[in-house]
PyMOL Python script that loads the backbone (N, CA, C, O; Angstrom):
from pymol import cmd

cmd.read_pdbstr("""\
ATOM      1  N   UNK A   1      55.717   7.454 -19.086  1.00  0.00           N
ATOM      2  CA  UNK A   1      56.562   7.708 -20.242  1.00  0.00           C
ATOM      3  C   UNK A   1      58.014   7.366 -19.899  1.00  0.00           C
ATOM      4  O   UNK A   1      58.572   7.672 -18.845  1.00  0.00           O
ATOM      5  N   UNK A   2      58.624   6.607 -21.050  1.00  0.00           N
ATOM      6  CA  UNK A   2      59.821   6.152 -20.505  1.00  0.00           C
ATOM      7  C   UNK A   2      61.231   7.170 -21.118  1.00  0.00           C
ATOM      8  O   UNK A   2      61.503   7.241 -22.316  1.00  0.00           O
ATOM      9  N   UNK A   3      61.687   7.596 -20.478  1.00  0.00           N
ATOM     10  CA  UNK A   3      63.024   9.193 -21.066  1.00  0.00           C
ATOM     11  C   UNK A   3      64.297   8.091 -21.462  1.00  0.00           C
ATOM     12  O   UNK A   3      65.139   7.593 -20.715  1.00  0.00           O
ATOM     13  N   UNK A   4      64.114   7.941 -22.758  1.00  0.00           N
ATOM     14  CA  UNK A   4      65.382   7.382 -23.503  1.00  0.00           C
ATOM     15  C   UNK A   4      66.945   7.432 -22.939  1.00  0.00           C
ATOM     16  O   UNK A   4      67.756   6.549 -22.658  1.00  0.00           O
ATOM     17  N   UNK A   5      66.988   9.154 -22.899  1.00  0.00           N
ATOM     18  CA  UNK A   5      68.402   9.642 -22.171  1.00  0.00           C
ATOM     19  C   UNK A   5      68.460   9.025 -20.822  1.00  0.00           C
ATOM     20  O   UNK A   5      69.477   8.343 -20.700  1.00  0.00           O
ATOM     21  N   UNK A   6      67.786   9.039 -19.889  1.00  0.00           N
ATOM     22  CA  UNK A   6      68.153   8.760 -18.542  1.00  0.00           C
ATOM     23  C   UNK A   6      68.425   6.859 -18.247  1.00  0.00           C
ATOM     24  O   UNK A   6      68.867   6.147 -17.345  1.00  0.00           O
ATOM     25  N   UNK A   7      67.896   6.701 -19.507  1.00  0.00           N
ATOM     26  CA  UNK A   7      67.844   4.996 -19.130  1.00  0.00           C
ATOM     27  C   UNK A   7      69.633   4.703 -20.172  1.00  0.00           C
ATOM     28  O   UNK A   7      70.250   3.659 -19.956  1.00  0.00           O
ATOM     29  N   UNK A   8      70.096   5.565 -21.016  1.00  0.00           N
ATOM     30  CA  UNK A   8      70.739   5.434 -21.852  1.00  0.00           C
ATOM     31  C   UNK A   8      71.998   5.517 -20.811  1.00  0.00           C
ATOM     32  O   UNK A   8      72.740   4.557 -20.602  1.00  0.00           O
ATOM     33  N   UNK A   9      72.158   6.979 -20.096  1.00  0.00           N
ATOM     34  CA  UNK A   9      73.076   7.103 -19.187  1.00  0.00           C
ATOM     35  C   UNK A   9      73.132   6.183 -18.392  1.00  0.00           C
ATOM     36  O   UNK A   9      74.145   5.484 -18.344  1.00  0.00           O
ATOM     37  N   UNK A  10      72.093   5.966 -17.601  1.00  0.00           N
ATOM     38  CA  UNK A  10      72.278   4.526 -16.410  1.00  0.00           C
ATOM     39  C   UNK A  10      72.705   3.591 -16.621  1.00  0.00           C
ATOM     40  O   UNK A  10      73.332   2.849 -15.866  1.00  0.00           O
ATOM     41  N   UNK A  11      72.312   3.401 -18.189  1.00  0.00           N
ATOM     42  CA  UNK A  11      72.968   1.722 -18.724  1.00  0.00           C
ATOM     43  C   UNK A  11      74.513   2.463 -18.818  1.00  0.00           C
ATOM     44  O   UNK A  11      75.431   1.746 -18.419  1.00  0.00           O
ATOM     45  N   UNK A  12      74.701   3.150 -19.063  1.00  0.00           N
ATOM     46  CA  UNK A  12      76.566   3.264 -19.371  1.00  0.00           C
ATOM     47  C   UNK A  12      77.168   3.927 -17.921  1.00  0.00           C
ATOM     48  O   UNK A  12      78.304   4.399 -17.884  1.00  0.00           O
ATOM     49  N   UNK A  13      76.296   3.905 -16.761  1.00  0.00           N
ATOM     50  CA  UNK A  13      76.999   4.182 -15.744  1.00  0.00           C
ATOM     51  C   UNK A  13      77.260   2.796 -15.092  1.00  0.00           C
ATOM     52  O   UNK A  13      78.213   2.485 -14.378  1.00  0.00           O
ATOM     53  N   UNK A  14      76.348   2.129 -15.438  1.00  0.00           N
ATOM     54  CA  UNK A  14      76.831   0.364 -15.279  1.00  0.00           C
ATOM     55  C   UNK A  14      77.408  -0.473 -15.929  1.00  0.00           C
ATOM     56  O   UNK A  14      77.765  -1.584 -15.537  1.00  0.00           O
ATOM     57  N   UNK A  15      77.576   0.096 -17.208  1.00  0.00           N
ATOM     58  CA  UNK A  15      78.872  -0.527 -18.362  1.00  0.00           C
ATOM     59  C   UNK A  15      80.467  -0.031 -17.293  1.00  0.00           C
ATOM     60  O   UNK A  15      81.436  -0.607 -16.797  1.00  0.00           O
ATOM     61  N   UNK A  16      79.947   1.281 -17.384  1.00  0.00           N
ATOM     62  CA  UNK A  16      81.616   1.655 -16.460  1.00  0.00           C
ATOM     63  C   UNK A  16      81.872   0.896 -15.695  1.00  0.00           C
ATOM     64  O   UNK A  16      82.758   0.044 -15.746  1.00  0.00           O
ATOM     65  N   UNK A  17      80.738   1.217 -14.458  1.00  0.00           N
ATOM     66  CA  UNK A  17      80.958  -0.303 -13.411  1.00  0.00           C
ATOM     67  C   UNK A  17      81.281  -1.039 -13.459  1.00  0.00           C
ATOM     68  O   UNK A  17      82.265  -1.285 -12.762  1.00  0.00           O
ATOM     69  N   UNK A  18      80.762  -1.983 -14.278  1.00  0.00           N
ATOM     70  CA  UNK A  18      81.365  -3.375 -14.384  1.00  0.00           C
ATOM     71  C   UNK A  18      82.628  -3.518 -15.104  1.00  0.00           C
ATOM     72  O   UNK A  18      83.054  -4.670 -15.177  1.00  0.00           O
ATOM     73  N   UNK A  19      83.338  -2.567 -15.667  1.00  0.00           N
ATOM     74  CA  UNK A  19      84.491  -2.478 -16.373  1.00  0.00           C
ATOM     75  C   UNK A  19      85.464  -2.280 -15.275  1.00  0.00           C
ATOM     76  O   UNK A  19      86.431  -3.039 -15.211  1.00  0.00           O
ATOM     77  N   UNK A  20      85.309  -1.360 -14.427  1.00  0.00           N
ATOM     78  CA  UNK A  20      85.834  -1.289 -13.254  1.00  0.00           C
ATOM     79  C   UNK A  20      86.099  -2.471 -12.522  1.00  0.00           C
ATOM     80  O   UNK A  20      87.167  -2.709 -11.959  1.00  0.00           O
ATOM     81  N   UNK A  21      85.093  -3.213 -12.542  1.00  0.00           N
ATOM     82  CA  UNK A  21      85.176  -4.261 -11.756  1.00  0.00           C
ATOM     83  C   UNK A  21      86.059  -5.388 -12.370  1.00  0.00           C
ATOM     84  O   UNK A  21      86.884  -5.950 -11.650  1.00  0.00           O
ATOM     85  N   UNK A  22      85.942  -5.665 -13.409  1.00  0.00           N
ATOM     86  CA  UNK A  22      86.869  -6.631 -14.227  1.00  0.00           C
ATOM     87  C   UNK A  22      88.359  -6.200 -13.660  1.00  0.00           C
ATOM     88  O   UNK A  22      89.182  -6.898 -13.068  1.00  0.00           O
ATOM     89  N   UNK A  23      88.432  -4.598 -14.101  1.00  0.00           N
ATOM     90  CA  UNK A  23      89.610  -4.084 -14.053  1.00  0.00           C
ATOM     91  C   UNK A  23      90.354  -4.303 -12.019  1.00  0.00           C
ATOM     92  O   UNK A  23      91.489  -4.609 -11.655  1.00  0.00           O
ATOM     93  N   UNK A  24      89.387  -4.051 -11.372  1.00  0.00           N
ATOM     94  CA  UNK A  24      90.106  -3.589 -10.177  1.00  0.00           C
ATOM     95  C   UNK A  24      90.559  -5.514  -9.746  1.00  0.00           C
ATOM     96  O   UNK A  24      91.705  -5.833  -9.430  1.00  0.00           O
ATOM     97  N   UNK A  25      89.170  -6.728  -9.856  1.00  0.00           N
ATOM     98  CA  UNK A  25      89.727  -7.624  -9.455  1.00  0.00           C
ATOM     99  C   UNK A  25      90.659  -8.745 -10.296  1.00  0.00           C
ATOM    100  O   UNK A  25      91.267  -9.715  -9.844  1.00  0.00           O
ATOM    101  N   UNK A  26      90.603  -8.485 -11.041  1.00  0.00           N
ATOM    102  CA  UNK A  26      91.981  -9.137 -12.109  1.00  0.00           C
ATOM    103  C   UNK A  26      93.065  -8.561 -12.910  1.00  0.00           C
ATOM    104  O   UNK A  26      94.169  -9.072 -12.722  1.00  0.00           O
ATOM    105  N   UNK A  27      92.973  -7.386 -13.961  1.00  0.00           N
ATOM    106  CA  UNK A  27      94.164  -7.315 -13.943  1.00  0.00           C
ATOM    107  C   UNK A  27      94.636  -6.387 -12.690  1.00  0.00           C
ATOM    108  O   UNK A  27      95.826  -6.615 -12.471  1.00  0.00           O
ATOM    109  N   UNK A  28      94.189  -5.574 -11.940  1.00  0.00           N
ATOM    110  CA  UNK A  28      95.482  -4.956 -11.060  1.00  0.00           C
ATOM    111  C   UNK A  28      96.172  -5.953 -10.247  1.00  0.00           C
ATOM    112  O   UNK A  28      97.383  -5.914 -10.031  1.00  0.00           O
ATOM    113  N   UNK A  29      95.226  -7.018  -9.716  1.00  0.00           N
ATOM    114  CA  UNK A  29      96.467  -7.652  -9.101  1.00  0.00           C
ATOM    115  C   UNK A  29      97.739  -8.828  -9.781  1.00  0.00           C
ATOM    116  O   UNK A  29      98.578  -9.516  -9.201  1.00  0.00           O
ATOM    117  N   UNK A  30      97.382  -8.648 -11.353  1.00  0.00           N
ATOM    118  CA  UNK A  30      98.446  -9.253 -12.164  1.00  0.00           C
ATOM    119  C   UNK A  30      99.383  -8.367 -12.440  1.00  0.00           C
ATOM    120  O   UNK A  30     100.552  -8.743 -12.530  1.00  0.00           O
ATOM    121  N   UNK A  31      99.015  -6.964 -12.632  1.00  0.00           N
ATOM    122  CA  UNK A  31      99.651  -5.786 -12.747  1.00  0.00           C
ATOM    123  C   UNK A  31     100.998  -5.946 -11.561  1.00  0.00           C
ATOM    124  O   UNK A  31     102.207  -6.148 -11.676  1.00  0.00           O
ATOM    125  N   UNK A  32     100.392  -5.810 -10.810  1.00  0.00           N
ATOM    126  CA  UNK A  32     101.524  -5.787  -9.257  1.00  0.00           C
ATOM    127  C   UNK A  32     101.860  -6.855  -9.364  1.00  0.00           C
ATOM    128  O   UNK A  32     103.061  -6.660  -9.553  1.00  0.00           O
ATOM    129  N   UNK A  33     101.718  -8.032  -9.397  1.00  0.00           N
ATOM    130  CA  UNK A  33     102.412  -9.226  -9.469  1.00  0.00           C
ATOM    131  C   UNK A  33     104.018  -8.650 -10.295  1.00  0.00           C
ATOM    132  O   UNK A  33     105.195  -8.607  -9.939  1.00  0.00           O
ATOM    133  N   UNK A  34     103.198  -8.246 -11.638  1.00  0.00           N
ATOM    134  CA  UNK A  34     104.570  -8.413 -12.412  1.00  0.00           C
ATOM    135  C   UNK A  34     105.013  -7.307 -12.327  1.00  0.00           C
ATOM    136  O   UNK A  34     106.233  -7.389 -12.469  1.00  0.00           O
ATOM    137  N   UNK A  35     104.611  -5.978 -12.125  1.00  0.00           N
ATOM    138  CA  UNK A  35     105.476  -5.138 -11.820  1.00  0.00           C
ATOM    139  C   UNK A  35     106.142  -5.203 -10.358  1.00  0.00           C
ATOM    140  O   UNK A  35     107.141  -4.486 -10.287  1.00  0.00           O
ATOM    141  N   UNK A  36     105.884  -5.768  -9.386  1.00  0.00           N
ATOM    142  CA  UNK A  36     106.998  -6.210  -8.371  1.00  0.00           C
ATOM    143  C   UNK A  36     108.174  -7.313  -8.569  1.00  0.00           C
ATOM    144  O   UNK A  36     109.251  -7.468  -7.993  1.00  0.00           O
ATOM    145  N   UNK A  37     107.614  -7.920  -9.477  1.00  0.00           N
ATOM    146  CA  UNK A  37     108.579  -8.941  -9.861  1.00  0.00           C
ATOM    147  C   UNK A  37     109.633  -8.262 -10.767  1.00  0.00           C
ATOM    148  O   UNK A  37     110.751  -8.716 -10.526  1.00  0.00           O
ATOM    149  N   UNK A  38     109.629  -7.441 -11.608  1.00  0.00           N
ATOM    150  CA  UNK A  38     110.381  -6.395 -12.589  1.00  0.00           C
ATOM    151  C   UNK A  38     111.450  -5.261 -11.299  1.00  0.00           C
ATOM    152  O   UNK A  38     112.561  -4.738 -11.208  1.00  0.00           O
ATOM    153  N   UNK A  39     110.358  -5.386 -10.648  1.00  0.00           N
ATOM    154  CA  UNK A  39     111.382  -4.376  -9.459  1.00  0.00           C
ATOM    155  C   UNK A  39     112.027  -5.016  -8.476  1.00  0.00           C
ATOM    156  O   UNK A  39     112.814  -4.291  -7.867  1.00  0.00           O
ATOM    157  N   UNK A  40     111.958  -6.254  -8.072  1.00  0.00           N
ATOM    158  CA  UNK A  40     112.612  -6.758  -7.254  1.00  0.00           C
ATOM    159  C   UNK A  40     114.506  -6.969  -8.084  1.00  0.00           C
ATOM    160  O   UNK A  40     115.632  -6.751  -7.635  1.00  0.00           O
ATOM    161  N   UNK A  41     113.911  -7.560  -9.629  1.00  0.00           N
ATOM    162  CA  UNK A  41     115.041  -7.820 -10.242  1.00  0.00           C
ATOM    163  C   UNK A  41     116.333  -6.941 -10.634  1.00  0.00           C
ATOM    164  O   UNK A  41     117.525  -7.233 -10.734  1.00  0.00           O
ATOM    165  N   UNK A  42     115.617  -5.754 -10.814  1.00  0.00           N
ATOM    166  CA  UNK A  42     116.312  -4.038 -10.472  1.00  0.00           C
ATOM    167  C   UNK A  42     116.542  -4.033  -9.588  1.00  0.00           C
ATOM    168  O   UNK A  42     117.768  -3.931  -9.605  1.00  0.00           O
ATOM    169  N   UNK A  43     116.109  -4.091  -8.236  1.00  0.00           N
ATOM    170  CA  UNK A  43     116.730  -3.974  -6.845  1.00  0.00           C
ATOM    171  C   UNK A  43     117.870  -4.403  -6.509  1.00  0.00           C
ATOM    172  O   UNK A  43     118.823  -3.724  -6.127  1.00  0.00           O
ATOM    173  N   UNK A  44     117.796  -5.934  -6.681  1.00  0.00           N
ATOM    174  CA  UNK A  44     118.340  -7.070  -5.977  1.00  0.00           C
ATOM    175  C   UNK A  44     120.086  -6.862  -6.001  1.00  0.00           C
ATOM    176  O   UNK A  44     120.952  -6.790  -5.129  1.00  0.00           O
ATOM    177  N   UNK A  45     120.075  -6.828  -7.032  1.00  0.00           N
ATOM    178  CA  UNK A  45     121.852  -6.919  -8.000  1.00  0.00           C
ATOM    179  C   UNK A  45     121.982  -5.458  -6.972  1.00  0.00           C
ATOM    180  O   UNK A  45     122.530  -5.911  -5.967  1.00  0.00           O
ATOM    181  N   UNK A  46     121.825  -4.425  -6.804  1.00  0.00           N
ATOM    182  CA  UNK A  46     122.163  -2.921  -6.317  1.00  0.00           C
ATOM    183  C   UNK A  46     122.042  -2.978  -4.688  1.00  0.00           C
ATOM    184  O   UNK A  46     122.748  -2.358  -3.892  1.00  0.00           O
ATOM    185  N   UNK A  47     120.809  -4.011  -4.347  1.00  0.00           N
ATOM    186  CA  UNK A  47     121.372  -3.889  -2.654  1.00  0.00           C
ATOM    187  C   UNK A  47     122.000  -5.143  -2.200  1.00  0.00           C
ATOM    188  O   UNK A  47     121.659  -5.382  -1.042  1.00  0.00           O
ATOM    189  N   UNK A  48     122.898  -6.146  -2.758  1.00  0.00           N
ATOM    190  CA  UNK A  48     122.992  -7.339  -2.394  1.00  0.00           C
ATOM    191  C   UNK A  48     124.180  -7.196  -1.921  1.00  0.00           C
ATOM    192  O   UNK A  48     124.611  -8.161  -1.290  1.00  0.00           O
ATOM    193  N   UNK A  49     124.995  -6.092  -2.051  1.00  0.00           N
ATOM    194  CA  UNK A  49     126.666  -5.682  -1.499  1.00  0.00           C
ATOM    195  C   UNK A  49     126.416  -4.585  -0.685  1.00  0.00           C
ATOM    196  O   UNK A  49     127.332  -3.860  -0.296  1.00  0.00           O
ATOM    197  N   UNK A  50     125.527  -4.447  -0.464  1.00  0.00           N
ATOM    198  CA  UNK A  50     125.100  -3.587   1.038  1.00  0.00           C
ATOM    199  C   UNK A  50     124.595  -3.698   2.488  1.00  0.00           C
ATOM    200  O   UNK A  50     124.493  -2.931   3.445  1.00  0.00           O
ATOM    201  N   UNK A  51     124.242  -5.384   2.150  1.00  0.00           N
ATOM    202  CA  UNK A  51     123.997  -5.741   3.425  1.00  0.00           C
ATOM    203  C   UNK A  51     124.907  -7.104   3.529  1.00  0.00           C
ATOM    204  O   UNK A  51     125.380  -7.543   2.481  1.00  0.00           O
ATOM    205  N   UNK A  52     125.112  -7.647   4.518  1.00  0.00           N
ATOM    206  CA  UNK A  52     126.246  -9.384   4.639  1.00  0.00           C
ATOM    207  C   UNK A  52     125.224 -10.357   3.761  1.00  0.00           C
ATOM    208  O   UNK A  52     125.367 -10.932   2.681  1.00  0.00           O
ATOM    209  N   UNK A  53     124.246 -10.290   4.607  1.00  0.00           N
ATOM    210  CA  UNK A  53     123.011 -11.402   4.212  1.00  0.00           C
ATOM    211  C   UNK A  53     122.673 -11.154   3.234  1.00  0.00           C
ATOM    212  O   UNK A  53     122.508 -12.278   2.762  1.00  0.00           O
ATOM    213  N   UNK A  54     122.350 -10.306   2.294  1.00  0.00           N
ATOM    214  CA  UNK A  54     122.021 -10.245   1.396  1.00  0.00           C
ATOM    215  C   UNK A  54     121.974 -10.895   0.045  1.00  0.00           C
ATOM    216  O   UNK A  54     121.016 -11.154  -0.683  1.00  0.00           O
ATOM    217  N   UNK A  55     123.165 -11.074  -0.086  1.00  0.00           N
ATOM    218  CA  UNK A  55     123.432 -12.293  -1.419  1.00  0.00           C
ATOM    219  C   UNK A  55     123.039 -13.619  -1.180  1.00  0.00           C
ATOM    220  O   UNK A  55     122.964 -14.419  -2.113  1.00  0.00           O
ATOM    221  N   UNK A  56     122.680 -14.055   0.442  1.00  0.00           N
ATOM    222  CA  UNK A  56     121.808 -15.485   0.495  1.00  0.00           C
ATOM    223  C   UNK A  56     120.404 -15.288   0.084  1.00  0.00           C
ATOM    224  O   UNK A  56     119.616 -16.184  -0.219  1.00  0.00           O
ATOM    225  N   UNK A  57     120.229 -14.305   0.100  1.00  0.00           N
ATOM    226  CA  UNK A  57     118.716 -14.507   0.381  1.00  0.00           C
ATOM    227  C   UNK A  57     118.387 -13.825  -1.447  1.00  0.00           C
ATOM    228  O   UNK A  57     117.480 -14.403  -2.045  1.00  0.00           O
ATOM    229  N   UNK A  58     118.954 -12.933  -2.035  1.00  0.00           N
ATOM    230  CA  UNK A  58     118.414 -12.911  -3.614  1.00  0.00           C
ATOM    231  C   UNK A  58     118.292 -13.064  -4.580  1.00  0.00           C
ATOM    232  O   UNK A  58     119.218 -13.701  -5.082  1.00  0.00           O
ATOM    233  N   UNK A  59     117.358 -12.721  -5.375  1.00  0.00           N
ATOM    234  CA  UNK A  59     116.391 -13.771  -6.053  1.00  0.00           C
ATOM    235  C   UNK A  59     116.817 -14.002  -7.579  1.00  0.00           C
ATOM    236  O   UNK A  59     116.184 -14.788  -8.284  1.00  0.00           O
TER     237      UNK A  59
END
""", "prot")
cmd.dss("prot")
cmd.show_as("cartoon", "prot")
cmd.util.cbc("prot")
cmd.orient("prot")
Protein backbone atom coordinates (compact mmCIF):
# COMPACT_ATOMS: atom_id res chain seq x y z
CA UNK A 1 0.00 0.00 0.00
CA UNK A 2 1.34 3.19 -1.06
CA UNK A 3 0.82 6.29 2.08
CA UNK A 4 0.04 9.41 -0.03
CA UNK A 5 1.40 11.70 2.95
CA UNK A 6 4.83 10.23 3.23
CA UNK A 7 5.51 10.26 -0.53
CA UNK A 8 3.88 13.91 -0.55
CA UNK A 9 6.40 15.11 2.20
CA UNK A 10 9.49 13.47 0.53
CA UNK A 11 8.63 15.01 -2.72
CA UNK A 12 8.67 18.56 -0.95
CA UNK A 13 11.70 17.67 1.12
CA UNK A 14 13.37 17.47 -2.34
CA UNK A 15 11.61 20.48 -3.85
CA UNK A 16 13.41 22.32 -0.80
CA UNK A 17 16.57 20.70 -1.78
CA UNK A 18 16.90 21.51 -4.90
CA UNK A 19 15.83 25.11 -4.23
CA UNK A 20 18.60 25.24 -1.93
CA UNK A 21 20.74 24.19 -4.35
CA UNK A 22 19.92 26.71 -7.10
CA UNK A 23 20.06 29.14 -4.25
CA UNK A 24 23.47 28.23 -2.49
CA UNK A 25 25.38 27.75 -6.11
CA UNK A 26 24.28 30.83 -8.03
CA UNK A 27 22.73 33.46 -6.57
CA UNK A 28 24.88 33.62 -3.26
CA UNK A 29 27.85 33.93 -5.03
CA UNK A 30 26.33 36.91 -7.20
CA UNK A 31 25.00 38.14 -3.96
CA UNK A 32 28.68 38.67 -2.58
CA UNK A 33 29.96 39.68 -5.75
CA UNK A 34 27.77 42.70 -5.59
CA UNK A 35 27.45 43.25 -2.20
CA UNK A 36 31.35 43.50 -1.90
CA UNK A 37 31.48 45.58 -4.69
CA UNK A 38 28.77 48.15 -2.90
CA UNK A 39 31.15 47.93 0.13
CA UNK A 40 34.31 48.38 -1.23
CA UNK A 41 32.82 51.73 -2.81
CA UNK A 42 31.71 52.89 0.85
CA UNK A 43 35.02 52.01 2.11
CA UNK A 44 37.37 53.31 -0.28
CA UNK A 45 36.65 57.30 -0.26
CA UNK A 46 36.85 56.88 4.07
CA UNK A 47 40.17 54.89 4.19
CA UNK A 48 42.11 56.42 1.28
CA UNK A 49 43.49 59.50 3.65
CA UNK A 50 44.51 57.08 6.18
CA UNK A 51 47.01 55.28 4.75
CA UNK A 52 50.06 57.07 2.05
CA UNK A 53 49.35 54.25 -0.46
CA UNK A 54 46.15 54.27 -0.40
CA UNK A 55 44.82 56.64 -3.00
CA UNK A 56 47.10 54.55 -5.63
CA UNK A 57 45.67 51.66 -5.20
CA UNK A 58 41.50 52.73 -5.01
CA UNK A 59 39.00 51.71 -6.88
Amino acid sequence: MVFVLKLAVNDLRNVIRDRMFVFLFFAYPVMLIVISRILVHLIAPRIEDMFPLAANFSV
